[in-house]
Residue, then its C-alpha position, 0 to 999 in steps of 0.5 A: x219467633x218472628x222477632x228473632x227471626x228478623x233480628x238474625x235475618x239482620x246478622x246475616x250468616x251462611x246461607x245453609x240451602x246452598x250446597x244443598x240444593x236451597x229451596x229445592x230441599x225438601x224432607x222432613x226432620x224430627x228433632x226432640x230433647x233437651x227444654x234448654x236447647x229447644x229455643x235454639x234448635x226452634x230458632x234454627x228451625x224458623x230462620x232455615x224455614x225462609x229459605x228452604x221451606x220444603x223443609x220440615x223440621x219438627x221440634x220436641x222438648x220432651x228433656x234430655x233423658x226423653x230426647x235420647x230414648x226416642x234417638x237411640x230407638x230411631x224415632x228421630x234424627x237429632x237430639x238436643x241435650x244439656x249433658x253428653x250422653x249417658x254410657x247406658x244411653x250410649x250403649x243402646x244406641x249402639x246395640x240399634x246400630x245408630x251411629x251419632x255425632x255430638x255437637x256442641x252449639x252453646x254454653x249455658x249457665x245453669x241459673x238459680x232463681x228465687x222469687x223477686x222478693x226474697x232477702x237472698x241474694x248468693x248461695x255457697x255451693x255448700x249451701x247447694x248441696x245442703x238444699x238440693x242434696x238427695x238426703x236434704x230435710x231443709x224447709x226453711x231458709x234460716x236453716x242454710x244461714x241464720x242471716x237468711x230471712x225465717x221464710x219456708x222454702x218452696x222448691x221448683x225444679x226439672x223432672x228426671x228426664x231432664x238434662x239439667x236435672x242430671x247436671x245438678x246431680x251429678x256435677x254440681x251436687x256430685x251424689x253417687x246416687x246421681x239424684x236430688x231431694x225429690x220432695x219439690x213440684x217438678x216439670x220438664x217445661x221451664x216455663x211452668x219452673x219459672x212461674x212457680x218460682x214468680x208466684x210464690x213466695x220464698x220460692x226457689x228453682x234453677x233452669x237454663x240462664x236463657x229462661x231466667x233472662x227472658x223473666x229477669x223483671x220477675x224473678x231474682x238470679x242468685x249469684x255462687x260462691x264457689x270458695x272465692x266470693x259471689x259470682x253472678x250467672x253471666x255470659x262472660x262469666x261462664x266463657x272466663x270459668x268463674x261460674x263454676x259449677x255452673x257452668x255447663x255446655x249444651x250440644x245437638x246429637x246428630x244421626x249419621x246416616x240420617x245426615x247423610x241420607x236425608x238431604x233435609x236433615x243435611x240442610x237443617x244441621x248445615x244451617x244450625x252451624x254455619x249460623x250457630x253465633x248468631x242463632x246463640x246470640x240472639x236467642x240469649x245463649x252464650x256463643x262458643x269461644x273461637x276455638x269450641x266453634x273450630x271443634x264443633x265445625x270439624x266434628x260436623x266435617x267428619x259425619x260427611x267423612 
Protein backbone atom coordinates (compact mmCIF):
# COMPACT_ATOMS: atom_id res chain seq x y z
CA UNK A 1 0.00 0.00 0.00
CA UNK A 2 2.99 2.27 0.57
CA UNK A 3 4.07 1.64 -3.13
CA UNK A 4 0.66 2.64 -4.64
CA UNK A 5 0.53 5.17 -2.28
CA UNK A 6 3.80 6.91 -3.73
CA UNK A 7 3.26 5.67 -7.28
CA UNK A 8 -0.44 7.80 -7.14
CA UNK A 9 1.00 10.77 -4.99
CA UNK A 10 3.39 10.90 -8.61
CA UNK A 11 0.07 10.83 -10.93
CA UNK A 12 -0.88 13.97 -9.07
CA UNK A 13 -5.25 14.47 -9.23
CA UNK A 14 -7.58 16.43 -7.61
CA UNK A 15 -6.95 17.42 -3.90
CA UNK A 16 -10.52 15.96 -2.60
CA UNK A 17 -9.80 17.78 1.17
CA UNK A 18 -10.52 21.04 -0.51
CA UNK A 19 -13.67 21.85 -0.65
CA UNK A 20 -14.16 20.10 2.42
CA UNK A 21 -12.39 22.02 4.68
CA UNK A 22 -8.92 19.62 4.01
CA UNK A 23 -6.87 18.46 7.18
CA UNK A 24 -9.53 20.29 8.97
CA UNK A 25 -11.93 17.15 8.01
CA UNK A 26 -12.52 14.86 10.41
CA UNK A 27 -15.28 11.84 10.86
CA UNK A 28 -15.17 8.73 10.54
CA UNK A 29 -16.40 6.07 7.54
CA UNK A 30 -17.56 2.73 7.26
CA UNK A 31 -16.98 0.96 3.93
CA UNK A 32 -17.93 -2.89 3.48
CA UNK A 33 -18.66 -5.09 0.24
CA UNK A 34 -17.24 -6.47 -2.66
CA UNK A 35 -13.56 -8.36 -2.26
CA UNK A 36 -13.00 -7.06 -6.04
CA UNK A 37 -13.23 -3.53 -5.12
CA UNK A 38 -12.00 -3.70 -1.73
CA UNK A 39 -8.19 -2.71 -3.42
CA UNK A 40 -9.65 0.06 -4.93
CA UNK A 41 -11.80 1.64 -2.08
CA UNK A 42 -8.56 0.81 0.47
CA UNK A 43 -6.38 2.72 -2.09
CA UNK A 44 -8.71 5.56 -1.93
CA UNK A 45 -8.56 5.20 1.67
CA UNK A 46 -4.60 5.36 2.18
CA UNK A 47 -3.85 8.16 -0.35
CA UNK A 48 -7.09 10.61 1.42
CA UNK A 49 -5.44 9.36 4.76
CA UNK A 50 -2.13 11.99 3.58
CA UNK A 51 -3.91 14.79 3.42
CA UNK A 52 -6.94 14.59 5.79
CA UNK A 53 -5.74 12.23 8.38
CA UNK A 54 -8.63 12.99 10.79
CA UNK A 55 -10.48 11.14 8.57
CA UNK A 56 -11.39 7.53 9.41
CA UNK A 57 -12.10 5.27 6.75
CA UNK A 58 -12.51 1.77 7.72
CA UNK A 59 -12.68 -0.96 4.71
CA UNK A 60 -14.47 -4.59 4.80
CA UNK A 61 -14.90 -7.10 2.06
CA UNK A 62 -17.39 -9.24 3.48
CA UNK A 63 -18.81 -9.40 -0.80
CA UNK A 64 -21.28 -7.87 -2.38
CA UNK A 65 -24.15 -9.74 -1.32
CA UNK A 66 -22.59 -9.34 2.85
CA UNK A 67 -21.81 -5.26 1.59
CA UNK A 68 -25.30 -4.59 0.92
CA UNK A 69 -27.03 -6.38 3.92
CA UNK A 70 -25.10 -4.32 6.34
CA UNK A 71 -25.78 -0.81 3.92
CA UNK A 72 -29.48 -1.58 3.63
CA UNK A 73 -29.61 -2.17 7.53
CA UNK A 74 -27.60 1.15 8.25
CA UNK A 75 -24.29 -0.41 9.49
CA UNK A 76 -22.56 1.42 7.06
CA UNK A 77 -22.12 4.33 4.73
CA UNK A 78 -20.80 3.06 1.42
CA UNK A 79 -21.02 -0.28 -0.32
CA UNK A 80 -18.66 -1.74 -2.59
CA UNK A 81 -20.14 -4.02 -5.20
CA UNK A 82 -19.27 -6.20 -8.34
CA UNK A 83 -22.87 -6.41 -9.78
CA UNK A 84 -26.08 -3.56 -9.34
CA UNK A 85 -27.89 -4.10 -6.48
CA UNK A 86 -30.48 -6.93 -6.28
CA UNK A 87 -34.42 -5.87 -6.62
CA UNK A 88 -34.89 -7.86 -3.13
CA UNK A 89 -31.58 -5.54 -2.04
CA UNK A 90 -33.13 -2.70 -3.61
CA UNK A 91 -36.45 -3.06 -1.85
CA UNK A 92 -34.83 -3.48 1.74
CA UNK A 93 -33.11 -0.40 1.46
CA UNK A 94 -36.10 1.36 0.82
CA UNK A 95 -38.71 0.14 3.35
CA UNK A 96 -35.19 1.30 6.12
CA UNK A 97 -35.59 4.75 3.98
CA UNK A 98 -31.93 4.64 3.03
CA UNK A 99 -31.81 6.41 -0.18
CA UNK A 100 -28.25 5.51 -2.10
CA UNK A 101 -26.55 6.36 -5.25
CA UNK A 102 -24.66 3.92 -7.50
CA UNK A 103 -21.30 4.79 -8.97
CA UNK A 104 -19.69 3.15 -10.96
CA UNK A 105 -15.34 3.33 -10.36
CA UNK A 106 -13.87 0.35 -12.81
CA UNK A 107 -14.23 -2.08 -15.37
CA UNK A 108 -13.22 -5.52 -14.32
CA UNK A 109 -12.64 -8.70 -16.47
CA UNK A 110 -13.94 -11.67 -14.43
CA UNK A 111 -10.66 -13.93 -15.23
CA UNK A 112 -10.46 -17.81 -15.08
CA UNK A 113 -7.34 -19.02 -14.13
CA UNK A 114 -5.88 -22.38 -14.13
CA UNK A 115 -2.80 -23.95 -12.34
CA UNK A 116 0.26 -22.58 -14.19
CA UNK A 117 0.96 -26.36 -15.44
CA UNK A 118 -2.24 -27.34 -16.90
CA UNK A 119 -2.12 -28.02 -20.85
CA UNK A 120 -5.13 -25.47 -21.30
CA UNK A 121 -5.21 -22.63 -22.44
CA UNK A 122 -8.99 -21.35 -23.89
CA UNK A 123 -12.36 -22.07 -22.96
CA UNK A 124 -15.52 -21.75 -24.93
CA UNK A 125 -18.26 -20.17 -23.21
CA UNK A 126 -20.22 -23.31 -23.69
CA UNK A 127 -17.57 -25.27 -22.04
CA UNK A 128 -18.42 -22.47 -18.90
CA UNK A 129 -21.34 -23.53 -18.59
CA UNK A 130 -20.72 -27.20 -18.97
CA UNK A 131 -18.23 -26.94 -16.05
CA UNK A 132 -19.72 -24.26 -13.72
CA UNK A 133 -23.48 -25.18 -14.52
CA UNK A 134 -25.76 -25.59 -11.30
CA UNK A 135 -26.51 -29.30 -12.82
CA UNK A 136 -22.69 -29.96 -13.99
CA UNK A 137 -21.20 -33.68 -13.03
CA UNK A 138 -17.79 -32.59 -14.97
CA UNK A 139 -14.66 -34.07 -13.00
CA UNK A 140 -12.29 -34.16 -15.51
CA UNK A 141 -10.86 -32.13 -17.97
CA UNK A 142 -10.98 -34.49 -21.04
CA UNK A 143 -14.97 -34.34 -20.33
CA UNK A 144 -15.12 -30.77 -21.98
CA UNK A 145 -12.76 -31.70 -24.80
CA UNK A 146 -10.97 -35.12 -25.50
CA UNK A 147 -7.84 -32.78 -26.50
CA UNK A 148 -7.64 -31.56 -22.93
CA UNK A 149 -5.33 -33.60 -20.85
CA UNK A 150 -6.89 -36.92 -18.78
CA UNK A 151 -6.53 -34.58 -15.57
CA UNK A 152 -9.18 -34.37 -12.54
CA UNK A 153 -10.56 -30.98 -12.16
CA UNK A 154 -10.50 -29.28 -8.79
CA UNK A 155 -12.59 -26.13 -8.49
CA UNK A 156 -12.17 -22.95 -6.74
CA UNK A 157 -14.50 -20.09 -6.59
CA UNK A 158 -16.27 -17.12 -4.70
CA UNK A 159 -18.99 -18.09 -2.06
CA UNK A 160 -22.60 -16.92 -2.39
CA UNK A 161 -22.51 -13.50 -0.99
CA UNK A 162 -19.87 -12.72 -3.41
CA UNK A 163 -20.60 -10.46 -6.43
CA UNK A 164 -18.72 -12.38 -8.67
CA UNK A 165 -20.50 -15.36 -7.78
CA UNK A 166 -23.88 -13.70 -8.90
CA UNK A 167 -22.21 -12.57 -12.09
CA UNK A 168 -21.08 -15.78 -13.40
CA UNK A 169 -24.66 -17.17 -12.41
CA UNK A 170 -26.54 -14.78 -13.73
CA UNK A 171 -24.63 -13.07 -17.00
CA UNK A 172 -22.39 -15.57 -18.08
CA UNK A 173 -23.74 -18.95 -16.96
CA UNK A 174 -27.61 -17.34 -17.29
CA UNK A 175 -29.27 -20.20 -14.94
CA UNK A 176 -32.83 -19.28 -13.73
CA UNK A 177 -31.70 -20.60 -10.75
CA UNK A 178 -29.23 -17.82 -10.51
CA UNK A 179 -26.40 -20.42 -9.05
CA UNK A 180 -23.47 -22.73 -9.84
CA UNK A 181 -22.48 -26.20 -9.25
CA UNK A 182 -21.91 -26.01 -5.38
CA UNK A 183 -19.37 -28.98 -4.98
CA UNK A 184 -16.28 -26.53 -5.25
CA UNK A 185 -13.85 -24.94 -2.03
CA UNK A 186 -15.56 -21.93 -2.03
CA UNK A 187 -14.27 -18.25 -0.17
CA UNK A 188 -15.17 -14.80 -0.19
CA UNK A 189 -11.27 -13.99 0.18
CA UNK A 190 -9.63 -14.00 -3.55
CA UNK A 191 -6.41 -14.57 -2.20
CA UNK A 192 -7.14 -17.88 -0.38
CA UNK A 193 -8.88 -18.56 -4.65
CA UNK A 194 -5.62 -17.70 -5.79
CA UNK A 195 -3.68 -19.96 -3.92
CA UNK A 196 -6.07 -23.13 -4.38
CA UNK A 197 -5.72 -22.78 -7.93
CA UNK A 198 -1.55 -22.12 -7.53
CA UNK A 199 -1.30 -25.31 -5.46
CA UNK A 200 -2.90 -27.76 -7.01
CA UNK A 201 -2.69 -29.51 -9.82
CA UNK A 202 -5.39 -29.56 -12.55
CA UNK A 203 -7.15 -26.90 -10.65
CA UNK A 204 -9.11 -24.13 -11.90
CA UNK A 205 -11.28 -20.84 -10.54
CA UNK A 206 -12.11 -17.45 -11.50
CA UNK A 207 -12.08 -14.02 -9.66
CA UNK A 208 -11.50 -10.11 -10.49
CA UNK A 209 -8.44 -9.56 -13.44
CA UNK A 210 -6.62 -7.41 -10.53
CA UNK A 211 -5.96 -10.87 -8.36
CA UNK A 212 -5.01 -12.73 -11.42
CA UNK A 213 -2.42 -9.83 -12.33
CA UNK A 214 -0.82 -9.60 -9.01
CA UNK A 215 -0.16 -13.86 -9.24
CA UNK A 216 0.34 -13.88 -13.08
CA UNK A 217 4.13 -15.76 -12.58
CA UNK A 218 1.90 -18.38 -10.87
CA UNK A 219 -1.10 -18.76 -12.28
CA UNK A 220 -2.34 -19.54 -16.21
CA UNK A 221 -5.20 -16.97 -17.45
CA UNK A 222 -7.47 -18.98 -19.72
CA UNK A 223 -8.71 -16.83 -22.81
CA UNK A 224 -12.65 -17.00 -23.97
CA UNK A 225 -14.25 -17.76 -26.96
CA UNK A 226 -17.39 -16.20 -27.24
CA UNK A 227 -18.21 -17.71 -30.93
CA UNK A 228 -15.62 -15.52 -32.72
CA UNK A 229 -12.24 -17.03 -31.58
CA UNK A 230 -9.89 -16.99 -28.06
CA UNK A 231 -9.66 -13.62 -26.48
CA UNK A 232 -7.51 -13.03 -23.78
CA UNK A 233 -8.55 -11.01 -20.18
CA UNK A 234 -7.18 -7.66 -20.86
CA UNK A 235 -7.71 -3.95 -20.28
CA UNK A 236 -8.46 -3.22 -23.86
CA UNK A 237 -10.13 -5.95 -24.35
CA UNK A 238 -12.79 -5.29 -22.03
CA UNK A 239 -12.95 -1.51 -22.73
CA UNK A 240 -13.38 -2.78 -26.84
CA UNK A 241 -16.43 -5.38 -25.82
CA UNK A 242 -14.50 -8.39 -27.18
CA UNK A 243 -14.19 -9.86 -23.70
CA UNK A 244 -17.61 -10.80 -23.43
CA UNK A 245 -19.37 -12.12 -21.08
CA UNK A 246 -16.79 -11.29 -19.00
CA UNK A 247 -16.51 -8.44 -18.84
CA UNK A 248 -18.23 -6.49 -16.28
CA UNK A 249 -18.62 -3.20 -14.38
CA UNK A 250 -17.85 -2.63 -10.58
CA UNK A 251 -19.50 0.51 -8.79
CA UNK A 252 -19.33 2.08 -5.05
CA UNK A 253 -23.23 2.59 -3.39
CA UNK A 254 -23.23 5.72 -1.59
CA UNK A 255 -25.66 6.63 1.60
CA UNK A 256 -27.25 9.92 0.42
CA UNK A 257 -27.82 11.49 3.77
CA UNK A 258 -24.78 9.80 4.94
CA UNK A 259 -22.74 12.21 2.15
CA UNK A 260 -24.57 15.00 2.96
CA UNK A 261 -24.43 14.91 6.74
CA UNK A 262 -21.22 13.38 7.50
CA UNK A 263 -18.55 15.61 6.08
CA UNK A 264 -15.87 12.56 6.12
CA UNK A 265 -18.10 10.71 4.17
CA UNK A 266 -18.37 13.75 1.66
CA UNK A 267 -14.20 13.96 1.67
CA UNK A 268 -13.60 10.21 0.93
CA UNK A 269 -16.27 9.88 -1.80
CA UNK A 270 -15.16 13.51 -3.33
CA UNK A 271 -11.35 12.10 -3.29
CA UNK A 272 -12.26 8.31 -4.52
CA UNK A 273 -13.86 10.30 -7.94
CA UNK A 274 -11.84 13.19 -8.55
CA UNK A 275 -8.64 10.62 -8.30
CA UNK A 276 -10.88 7.51 -9.70
CA UNK A 277 -8.24 7.07 -13.26
CA UNK A 278 -5.38 7.24 -11.39
CA UNK A 279 -6.54 5.03 -8.33
CA UNK A 280 -7.66 2.13 -11.25
CA UNK A 281 -4.78 2.48 -13.03
CA UNK A 282 -2.41 2.05 -10.41
CA UNK A 283 -4.23 -0.23 -8.48
CA UNK A 284 -4.48 -2.65 -11.75
CA UNK A 285 -8.09 -1.82 -12.71
CA UNK A 286 -9.40 -1.12 -15.77
CA UNK A 287 -10.29 2.88 -15.86
CA UNK A 288 -13.58 4.28 -17.08
CA UNK A 289 -13.55 5.22 -20.93
CA UNK A 290 -14.21 9.08 -21.17
CA UNK A 291 -17.89 9.12 -21.29
CA UNK A 292 -18.69 6.47 -18.11
CA UNK A 293 -16.37 8.64 -16.08
CA UNK A 294 -18.79 11.79 -17.25
CA UNK A 295 -21.61 9.65 -16.11
CA UNK A 296 -20.06 8.57 -12.87
CA UNK A 297 -19.26 12.32 -11.99
CA UNK A 298 -22.74 13.41 -12.51
CA UNK A 299 -24.42 10.76 -10.53
CA UNK A 300 -22.07 12.16 -7.73
CA UNK A 301 -23.50 15.82 -8.66
CA UNK A 302 -26.67 14.69 -7.99
CA UNK A 303 -26.38 13.43 -4.38
CA UNK A 304 -25.19 17.04 -3.53
CA UNK A 305 -28.51 18.09 -5.33
Amino acid sequence: MAVLALALSACGGGDAGSDNGGDSVSGKVAVDGSSTVFPMSVAAQELLAEESPDVRVTVGESGTGGGFEAFCADKTDISDASRPIKDEEAAICEEAGIEYTELQVATDALTMVVHKDLDVDCLTVDQIIKLWGPDSKVKNWNELDPSFPDQEIKLFGPGTDSGTYDYMAADVIGAESESTRSDYESSEDDNVLVQGVSGTEGATGYFGYTYYEENADTLKALAIDNGEGCVEPSAETAQDGTYTPLARPLFIYVNNAKYNDNEAVAAYVDYYIENLSDIAEVGKFIPLSDELYSETQSALEGIKG
